[in-house]
C-alpha positions as CSV (number, residue, x, y, z in Angstrom):
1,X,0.0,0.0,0.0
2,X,3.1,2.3,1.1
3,X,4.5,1.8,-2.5
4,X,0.9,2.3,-4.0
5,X,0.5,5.8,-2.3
6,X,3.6,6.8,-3.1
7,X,3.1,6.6,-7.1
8,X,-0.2,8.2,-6.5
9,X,1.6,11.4,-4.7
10,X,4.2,11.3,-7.7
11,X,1.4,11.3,-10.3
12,X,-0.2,13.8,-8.1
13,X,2.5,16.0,-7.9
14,X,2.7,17.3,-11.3
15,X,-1.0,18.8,-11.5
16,X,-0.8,22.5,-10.4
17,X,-0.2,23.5,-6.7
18,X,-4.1,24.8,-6.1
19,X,-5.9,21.8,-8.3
20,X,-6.6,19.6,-5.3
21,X,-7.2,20.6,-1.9
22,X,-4.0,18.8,0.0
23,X,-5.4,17.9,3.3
24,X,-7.8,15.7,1.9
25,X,-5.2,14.3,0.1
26,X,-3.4,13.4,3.3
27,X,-6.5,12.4,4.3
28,X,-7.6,9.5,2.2
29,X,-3.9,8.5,2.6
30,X,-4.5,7.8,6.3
31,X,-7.3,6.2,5.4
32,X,-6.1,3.9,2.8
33,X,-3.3,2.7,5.4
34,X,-6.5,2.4,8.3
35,X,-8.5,0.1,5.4
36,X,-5.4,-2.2,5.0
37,X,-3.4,-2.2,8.3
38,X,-6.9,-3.1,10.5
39,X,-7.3,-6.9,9.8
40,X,-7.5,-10.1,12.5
41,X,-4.3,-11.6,13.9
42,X,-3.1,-14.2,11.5
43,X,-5.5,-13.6,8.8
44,X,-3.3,-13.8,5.5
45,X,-5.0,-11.7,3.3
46,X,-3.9,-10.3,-0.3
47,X,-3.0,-6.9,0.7
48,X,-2.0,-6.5,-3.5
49,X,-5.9,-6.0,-4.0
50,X,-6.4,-2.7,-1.9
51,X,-3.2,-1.6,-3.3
52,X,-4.1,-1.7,-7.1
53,X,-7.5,0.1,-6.6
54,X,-5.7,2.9,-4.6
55,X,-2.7,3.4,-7.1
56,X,-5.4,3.2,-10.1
57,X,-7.6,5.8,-8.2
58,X,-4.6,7.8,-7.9
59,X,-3.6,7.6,-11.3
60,X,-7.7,8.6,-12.2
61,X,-7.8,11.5,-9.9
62,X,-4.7,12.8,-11.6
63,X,-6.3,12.0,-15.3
64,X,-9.8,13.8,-14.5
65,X,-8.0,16.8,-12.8
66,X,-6.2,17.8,-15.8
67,X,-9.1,17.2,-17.9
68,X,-11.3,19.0,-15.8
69,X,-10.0,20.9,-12.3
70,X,-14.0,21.1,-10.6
71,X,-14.9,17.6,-11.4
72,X,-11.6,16.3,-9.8
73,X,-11.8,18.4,-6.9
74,X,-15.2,16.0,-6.7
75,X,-13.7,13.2,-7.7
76,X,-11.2,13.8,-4.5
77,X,-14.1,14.1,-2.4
78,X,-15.8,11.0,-3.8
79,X,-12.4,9.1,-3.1
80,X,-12.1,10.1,0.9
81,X,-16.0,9.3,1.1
82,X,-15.1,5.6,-0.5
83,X,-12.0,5.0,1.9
84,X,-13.7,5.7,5.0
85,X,-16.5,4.0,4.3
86,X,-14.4,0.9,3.7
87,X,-13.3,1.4,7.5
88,X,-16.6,2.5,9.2
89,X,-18.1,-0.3,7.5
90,X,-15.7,-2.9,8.1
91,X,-17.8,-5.0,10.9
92,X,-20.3,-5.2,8.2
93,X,-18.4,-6.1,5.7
94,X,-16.3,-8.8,8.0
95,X,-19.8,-10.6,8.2
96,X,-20.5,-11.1,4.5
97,X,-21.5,-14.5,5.1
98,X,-24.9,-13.5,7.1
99,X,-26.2,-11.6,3.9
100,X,-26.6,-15.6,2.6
101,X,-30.0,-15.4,4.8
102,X,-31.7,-12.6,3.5
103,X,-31.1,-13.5,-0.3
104,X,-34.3,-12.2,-1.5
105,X,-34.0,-8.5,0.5
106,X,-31.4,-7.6,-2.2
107,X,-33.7,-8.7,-5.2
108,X,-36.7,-6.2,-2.9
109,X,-33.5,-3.3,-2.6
110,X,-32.7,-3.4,-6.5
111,X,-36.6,-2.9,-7.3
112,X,-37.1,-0.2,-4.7
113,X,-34.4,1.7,-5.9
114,X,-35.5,1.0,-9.8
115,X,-38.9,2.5,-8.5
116,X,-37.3,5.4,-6.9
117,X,-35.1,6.7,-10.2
118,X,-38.3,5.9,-12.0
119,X,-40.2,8.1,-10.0
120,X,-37.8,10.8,-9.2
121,X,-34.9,10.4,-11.1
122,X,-33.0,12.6,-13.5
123,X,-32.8,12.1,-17.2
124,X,-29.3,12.2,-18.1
125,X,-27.8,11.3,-22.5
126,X,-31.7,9.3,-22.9
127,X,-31.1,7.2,-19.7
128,X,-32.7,7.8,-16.5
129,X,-30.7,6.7,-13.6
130,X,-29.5,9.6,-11.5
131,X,-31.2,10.9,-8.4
132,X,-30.4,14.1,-7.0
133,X,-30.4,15.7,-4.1
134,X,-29.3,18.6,-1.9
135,X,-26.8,18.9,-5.0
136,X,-25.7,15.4,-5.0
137,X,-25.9,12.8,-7.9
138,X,-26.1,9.5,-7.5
139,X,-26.3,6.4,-9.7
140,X,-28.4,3.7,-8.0
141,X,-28.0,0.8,-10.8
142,X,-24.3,1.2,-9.0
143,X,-25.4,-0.4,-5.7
144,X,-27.9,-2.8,-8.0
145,X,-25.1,-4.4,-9.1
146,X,-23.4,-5.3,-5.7
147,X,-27.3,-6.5,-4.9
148,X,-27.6,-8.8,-8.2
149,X,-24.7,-11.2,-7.3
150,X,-25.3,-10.8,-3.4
151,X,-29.1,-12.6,-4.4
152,X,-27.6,-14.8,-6.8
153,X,-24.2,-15.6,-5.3
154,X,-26.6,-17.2,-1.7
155,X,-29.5,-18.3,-4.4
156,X,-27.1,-20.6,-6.4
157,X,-25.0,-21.5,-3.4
158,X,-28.2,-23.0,-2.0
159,X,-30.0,-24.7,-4.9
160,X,-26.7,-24.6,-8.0
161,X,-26.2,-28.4,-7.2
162,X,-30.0,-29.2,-7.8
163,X,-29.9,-26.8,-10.9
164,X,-27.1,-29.1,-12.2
165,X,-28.5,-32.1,-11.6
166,X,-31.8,-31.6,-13.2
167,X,-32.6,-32.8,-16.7
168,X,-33.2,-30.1,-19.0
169,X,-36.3,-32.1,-20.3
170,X,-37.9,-31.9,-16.7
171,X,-39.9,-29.0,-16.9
172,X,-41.3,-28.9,-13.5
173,X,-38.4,-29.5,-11.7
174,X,-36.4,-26.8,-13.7
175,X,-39.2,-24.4,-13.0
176,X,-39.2,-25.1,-9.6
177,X,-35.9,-23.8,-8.7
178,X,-35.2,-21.5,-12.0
179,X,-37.9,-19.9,-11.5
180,X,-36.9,-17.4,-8.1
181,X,-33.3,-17.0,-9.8
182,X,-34.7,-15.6,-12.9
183,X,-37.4,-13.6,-11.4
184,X,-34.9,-12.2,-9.5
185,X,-32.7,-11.6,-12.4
186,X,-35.1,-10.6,-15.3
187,X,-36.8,-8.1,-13.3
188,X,-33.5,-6.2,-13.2
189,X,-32.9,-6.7,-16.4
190,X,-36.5,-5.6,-17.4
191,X,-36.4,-2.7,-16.0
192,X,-32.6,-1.8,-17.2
193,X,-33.6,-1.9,-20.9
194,X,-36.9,0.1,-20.3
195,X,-34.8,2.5,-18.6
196,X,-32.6,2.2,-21.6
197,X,-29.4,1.8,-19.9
198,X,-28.6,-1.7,-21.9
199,X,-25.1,-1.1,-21.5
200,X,-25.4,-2.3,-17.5
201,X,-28.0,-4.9,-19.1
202,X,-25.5,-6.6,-20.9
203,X,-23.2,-5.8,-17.6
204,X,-25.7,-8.0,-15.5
205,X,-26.3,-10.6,-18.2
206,X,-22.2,-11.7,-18.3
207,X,-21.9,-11.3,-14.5
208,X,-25.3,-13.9,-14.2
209,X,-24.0,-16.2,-17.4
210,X,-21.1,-16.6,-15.5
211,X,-22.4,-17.4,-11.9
212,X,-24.9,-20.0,-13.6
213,X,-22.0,-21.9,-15.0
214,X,-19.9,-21.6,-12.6
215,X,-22.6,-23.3,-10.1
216,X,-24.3,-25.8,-12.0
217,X,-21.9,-26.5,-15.3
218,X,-25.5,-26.7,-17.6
219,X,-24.1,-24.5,-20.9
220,X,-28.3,-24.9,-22.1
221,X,-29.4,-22.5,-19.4
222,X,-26.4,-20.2,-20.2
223,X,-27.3,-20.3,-24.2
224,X,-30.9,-20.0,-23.1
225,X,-29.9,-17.0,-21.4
226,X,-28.2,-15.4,-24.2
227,X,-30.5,-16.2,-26.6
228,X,-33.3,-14.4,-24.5
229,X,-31.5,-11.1,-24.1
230,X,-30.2,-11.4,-27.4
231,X,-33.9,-11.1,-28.8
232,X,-34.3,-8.7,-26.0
233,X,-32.1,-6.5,-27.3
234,X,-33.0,-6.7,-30.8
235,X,-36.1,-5.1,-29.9
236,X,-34.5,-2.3,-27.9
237,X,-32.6,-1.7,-31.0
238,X,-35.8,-0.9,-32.8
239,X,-38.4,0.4,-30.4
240,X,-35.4,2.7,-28.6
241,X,-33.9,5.4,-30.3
242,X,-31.0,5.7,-28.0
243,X,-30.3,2.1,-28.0
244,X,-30.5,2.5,-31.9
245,X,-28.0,5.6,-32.2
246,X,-25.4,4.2,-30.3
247,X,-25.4,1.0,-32.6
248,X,-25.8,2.9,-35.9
249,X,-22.4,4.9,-34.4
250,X,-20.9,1.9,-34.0
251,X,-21.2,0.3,-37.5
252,X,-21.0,3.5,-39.4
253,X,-19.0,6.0,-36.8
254,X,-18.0,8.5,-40.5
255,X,-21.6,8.7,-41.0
256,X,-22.3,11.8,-39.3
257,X,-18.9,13.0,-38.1
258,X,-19.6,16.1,-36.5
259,X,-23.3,15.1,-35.2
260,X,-23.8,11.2,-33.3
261,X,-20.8,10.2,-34.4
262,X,-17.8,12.7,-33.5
263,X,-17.2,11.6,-29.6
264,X,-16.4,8.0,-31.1
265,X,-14.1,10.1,-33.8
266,X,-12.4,11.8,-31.3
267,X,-11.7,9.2,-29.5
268,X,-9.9,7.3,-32.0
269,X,-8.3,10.5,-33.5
270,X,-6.6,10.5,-29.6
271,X,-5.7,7.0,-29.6
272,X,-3.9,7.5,-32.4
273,X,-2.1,10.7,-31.6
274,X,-0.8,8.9,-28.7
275,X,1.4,6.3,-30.3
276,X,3.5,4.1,-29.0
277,X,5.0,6.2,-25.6
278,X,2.0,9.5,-26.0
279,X,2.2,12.7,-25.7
280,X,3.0,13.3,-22.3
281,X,1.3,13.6,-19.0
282,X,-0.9,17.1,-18.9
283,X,0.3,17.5,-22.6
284,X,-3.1,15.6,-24.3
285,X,-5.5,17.4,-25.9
286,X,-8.4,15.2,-26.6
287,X,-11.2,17.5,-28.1
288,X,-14.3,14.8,-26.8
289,X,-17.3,15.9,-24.9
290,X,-17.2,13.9,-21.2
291,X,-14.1,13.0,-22.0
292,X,-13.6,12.4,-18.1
293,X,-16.5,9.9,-17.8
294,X,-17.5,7.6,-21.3
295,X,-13.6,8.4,-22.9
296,X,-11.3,8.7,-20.1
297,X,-9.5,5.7,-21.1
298,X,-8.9,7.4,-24.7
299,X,-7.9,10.5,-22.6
300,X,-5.5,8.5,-20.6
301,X,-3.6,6.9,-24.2
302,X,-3.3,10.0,-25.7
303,X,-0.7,11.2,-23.3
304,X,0.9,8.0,-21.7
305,X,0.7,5.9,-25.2
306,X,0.1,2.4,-26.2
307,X,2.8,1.3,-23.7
308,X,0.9,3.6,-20.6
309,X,-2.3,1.5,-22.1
310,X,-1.3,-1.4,-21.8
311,X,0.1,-1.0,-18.5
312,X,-3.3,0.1,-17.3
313,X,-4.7,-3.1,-18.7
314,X,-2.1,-4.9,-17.0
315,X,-2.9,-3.7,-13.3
316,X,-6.6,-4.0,-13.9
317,X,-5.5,-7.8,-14.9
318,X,-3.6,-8.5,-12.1
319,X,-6.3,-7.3,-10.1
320,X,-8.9,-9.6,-11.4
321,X,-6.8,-12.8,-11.5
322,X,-5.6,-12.5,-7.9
323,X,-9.5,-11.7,-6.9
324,X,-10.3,-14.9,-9.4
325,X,-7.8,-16.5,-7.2
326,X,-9.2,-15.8,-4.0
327,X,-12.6,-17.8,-5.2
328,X,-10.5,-20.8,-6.3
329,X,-9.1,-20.5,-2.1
330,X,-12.7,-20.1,-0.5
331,X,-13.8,-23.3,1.3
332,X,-17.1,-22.7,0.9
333,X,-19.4,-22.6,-2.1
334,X,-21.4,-19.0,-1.2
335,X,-17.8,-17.2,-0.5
336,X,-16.7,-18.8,-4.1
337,X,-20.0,-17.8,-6.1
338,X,-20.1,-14.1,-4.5
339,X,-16.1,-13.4,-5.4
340,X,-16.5,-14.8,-8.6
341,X,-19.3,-12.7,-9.1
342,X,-17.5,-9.7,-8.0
343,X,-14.6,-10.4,-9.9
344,X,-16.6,-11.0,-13.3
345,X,-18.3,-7.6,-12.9
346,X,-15.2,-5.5,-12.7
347,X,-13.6,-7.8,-15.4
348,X,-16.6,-7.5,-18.2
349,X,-16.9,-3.6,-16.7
350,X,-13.6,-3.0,-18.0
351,X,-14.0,-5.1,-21.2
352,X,-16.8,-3.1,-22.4
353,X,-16.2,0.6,-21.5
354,X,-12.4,0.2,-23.4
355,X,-14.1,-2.3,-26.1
356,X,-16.5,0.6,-26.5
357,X,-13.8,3.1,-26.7
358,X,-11.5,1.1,-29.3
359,X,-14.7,0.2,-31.5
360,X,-14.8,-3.3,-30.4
361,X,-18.2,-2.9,-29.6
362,X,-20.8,-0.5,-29.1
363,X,-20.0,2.0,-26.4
364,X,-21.6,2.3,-23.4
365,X,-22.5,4.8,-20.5
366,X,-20.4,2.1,-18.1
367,X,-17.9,4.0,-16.4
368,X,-13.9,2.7,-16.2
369,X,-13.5,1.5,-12.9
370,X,-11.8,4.1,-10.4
371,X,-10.5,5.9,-13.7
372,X,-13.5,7.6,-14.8
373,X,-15.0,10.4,-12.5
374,X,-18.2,9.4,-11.0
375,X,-18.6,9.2,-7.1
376,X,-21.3,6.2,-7.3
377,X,-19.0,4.2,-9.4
378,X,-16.1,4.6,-6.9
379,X,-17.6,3.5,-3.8
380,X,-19.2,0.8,-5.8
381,X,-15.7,-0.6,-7.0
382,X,-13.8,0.5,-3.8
383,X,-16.8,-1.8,-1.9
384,X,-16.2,-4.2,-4.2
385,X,-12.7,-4.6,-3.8
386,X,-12.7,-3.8,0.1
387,X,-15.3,-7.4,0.0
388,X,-12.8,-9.6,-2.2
389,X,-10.3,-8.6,0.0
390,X,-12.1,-9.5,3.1
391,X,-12.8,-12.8,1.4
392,X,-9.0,-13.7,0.3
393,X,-8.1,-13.9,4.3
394,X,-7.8,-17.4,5.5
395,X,-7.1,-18.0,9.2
396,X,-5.3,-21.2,10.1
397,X,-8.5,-22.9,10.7
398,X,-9.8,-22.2,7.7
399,X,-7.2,-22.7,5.2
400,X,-6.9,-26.4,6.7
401,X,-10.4,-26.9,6.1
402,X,-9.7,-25.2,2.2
403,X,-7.3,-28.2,1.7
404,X,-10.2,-30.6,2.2
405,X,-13.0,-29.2,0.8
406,X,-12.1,-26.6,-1.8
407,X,-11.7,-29.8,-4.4
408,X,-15.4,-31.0,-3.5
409,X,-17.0,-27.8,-4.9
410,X,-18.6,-27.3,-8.2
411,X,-16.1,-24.1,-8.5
412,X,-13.0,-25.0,-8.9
């Protein structure tokens, strides 16, 4: 962590004098050190996980300051509020396993929220998912996430080796226990596309494709699955003109180059003018709209390069193998389904917001995780982290127990 913070005041230190308030610099660093260094005697946890959000948060705060000096004073404020709320919610946290019993509480949280944005949320690029108040935004589909694979993570640890063991052909017994897990599932889903954020839809559908499997090995109900939200989504594509836009921009992006299509343009055009080492750091000029939310990744290439790119891939890799690692450890089937869960939502989070930005696929509102600004998404992924990093600590009791059973799981 010592060796994360100090790359973060390096990067830091070549922004202006007066861009960020310094105290709350010094701040979060106290609290960073209070999230790591307050953990049980003789728990071995992977302290490398809080390490690589913190130096990628760094390294994001110093990005969307230079793009944008008011949204990273925010963006500093939005990374103190994250850290402490990893240590004043630590006893919570430390007992993950009791949110097993209330499985169906986090399928009742996602559709109260849902019905909250609905009723007073704030329409923001044709989706409506913000809520304001007292000058705060917030992005509720953030904590929905952290919900979906809290319900499914206990649904499938309960029921995945019935799933497995049933014959597709038997209707009634597939209904029987399908039928909560995708209630719980499509209604989320449901909702997503008619609030016309499809990006997080297809978000949720990789994060659920891959829990299914992972419990029950049966590829039908994954292809079923994608075969659903693939019709799904062809109909969003013609009944929603957002949905539509973004596609047509995708296919076509020189179709209208200074109208729907210029962002994706720019984008590229910076990509480009990067190179191989970029421009240098403060010395990009990438000419995108919200280049410090949707494009801060093409921001971020311009002026460190393909090299600087690809060493951002490579820390957000390291971070989700070793959390992918920790749910191969777990001795027990809930803690393996909920970090594998964790780990597959930050992994396709990343895959789609930079597939979106290098053309690979059809770009997204999904924010880069603790690069882009966005105060919702931070505490999401610094929550999300802080919980795969509670999970990777095995006491002596427990890792002899790993030995015997970890084998005997359906997640290997």
């Amino acid at each position: 962590m010592l060796a994360a913070l100090g790359v973060d005041a390096f990067a830091l230190a070549i922004l202006p004098p007066d861009a960020l308030w310094r105290p709350l610099l010094v701040v979060a660093a106290v609290l960073a050190l209070l999230w790591v260094g307050i953990q049980p005697a003789g728990d071995d946890r992977d302290d490398l996980l809080p390490a690589l959000a913190v130096l990628v948060a760094g390294v994001g705060l110093m990005e969307v300051t230079r793009l944008s000096p008011e949204l990273g004073r925010r963006q500093e404020i939005g990374v103190v509020v994250s850290l402490a709320m990893l240590v004043l919610l630590r006893p919570l946290l430390e007992n993950y396993r009791r949110w097993a019993r209330v499985k169906y509480l986090w399928v009742l949280f996602s559709v109260a929220l849902f019905a909250i944005v609905e009723v007073a949320g704030t329409e923001v690029n044709g989706a409506k998912l913000w809520l304001r108040f007292a000058g705060v935004s917030f992005q509720p589909v953030e904590l929905i996430k952290l919900f979906l694979v809290f319900f499914l993570a206990a649904y499938l640890a309960e029921t995945g080796e019935v799933i497995a063991q049933a014959a597709p052909w038997r209707l009634r017994a597939n209904v029987r226990y399908l039928g909560p897990l995708f209630l719980g599932w499509g209604s989320a889903m449901a909702i997503l596309v008619l609030q016309h954020d499809v990006g997080m839809a297809v978000l949720f559908l990789g994060v659920f494709a891959a829990m299914l499997y992972a419990a029950t090995r049966r590829v039908d109900l994954v292809v079923g699955s994608l075969a659903v939200f693939a019709g799904a989504a062809a109909v969003a594509s013609r009944h929603f003109a957002y949905v539509r836009v973004r596609i047509d921009v995708w296919l076509h992006p020189f179709a209208d180059p200074l109208g729907s299509g210029y962002q994706s343009l720019m984008a590229l055009f910076s990509l480009a003018a990067g190179g191989l080492f970029g421009t240098g750091l403060r010395l990009g000029h990438p000419a995108i709209p919200d280049v410090a939310t949707d494009y801060i990744y093409a921001a971020w290439s311009e002026e460190a390069g393909l090299l600087g790119a690809c060493i951002l891939l490579a820390l957000y890799a390291v971070l989700i193998s070793r959390a992918f690692g920790v749910a191969r450890r777990r001795p027990d089937l809930y803690s393996k389904l909920l970090v594998l869960g964790l780990a597959s939502m930050l992994g396709l989070q990343i895959f789609v917001i930079v597939g979106g930005v290098v053309g690979l696929l059809p770009l997204t509102g999904i924010t880069l995780p603790f690069m882009s600004y966005g105060g919702s998404s931070l505490v999401t992924n610094f929550l999300l982290v802080g919980l795969v990093w509670i999970a990777s600590g095995l006491g002596a009791g427990q890792r002899r127990m790993s030995g015997r059973s970890v084998e005997g799981g359906r997640v290997a």
